[in-house]
Steps between C-alpha positions, in 0.01 A plus 500: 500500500830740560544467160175713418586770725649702221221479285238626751718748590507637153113452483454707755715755448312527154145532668652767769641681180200514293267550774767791587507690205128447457460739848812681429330661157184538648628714859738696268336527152331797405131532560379757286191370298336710235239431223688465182744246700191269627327493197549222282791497238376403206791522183539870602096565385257632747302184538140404339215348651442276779809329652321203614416390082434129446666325273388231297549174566646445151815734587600302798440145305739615178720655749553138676483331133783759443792379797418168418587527164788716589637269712551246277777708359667499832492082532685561115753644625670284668412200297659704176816519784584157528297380152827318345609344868102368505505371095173303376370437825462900599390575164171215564469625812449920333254388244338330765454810697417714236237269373330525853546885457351483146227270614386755794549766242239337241262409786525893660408639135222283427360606815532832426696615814736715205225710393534866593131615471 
């Protein structure tokens, strides 16, 4: 058990040192609120409407279709890395992948879950 000693000493000298400067900015910060600083900062426009706007369901569905598509780029990477070291067998295993990909993208589109309407 000594030989964890070091460890929670360093996690607890992380929690004292965020907790810390967490009450260190906010006894010395500046407290000087004014309109144009709490309103909302919208791309430098005065903003437009309600704040609390729903969105559609669609957005958030295309917007998850979106990173999982994406990261199928990142499990490429690495695979196009060591492609030569993995020969045949790592090229099987790809189109296997990507045939799962392209299957859930077929099945996705005939449901219509890519149709911005």
């Amino acid at each position: 058990m000594i030989d964890y000693l070091p460890i929670l000493a360093l996690f607890v000298l992380a929690v004292v040192f965020a907790f810390g400067t967490i009450l260190a900015s906010h006894l010395i910060g500046p407290k000087n609120p004014y309109r144009e600083k709490l309103s909302p900062y919208e791309c430098g426009m005065p903003p437009i409407g309600n704040t609390r706007e729903r969105f559609p369901v669609k957005f958030y569905i295309i917007a998850m279709l979106f990173i999982i598509f994406d990261i199928e780029g990142v499990f490429m990477i690495p695979w196009a890395v060591v492609f030569k070291r993995l020969g045949m067998f790592g090229l099987i295993e790809m189109g296997v992948f990507i045939a799962i990909l392209l299957i859930g993208l077929a099945y996705v589109w005939k449901k219509g879950a890519l149709e911005w309407e």
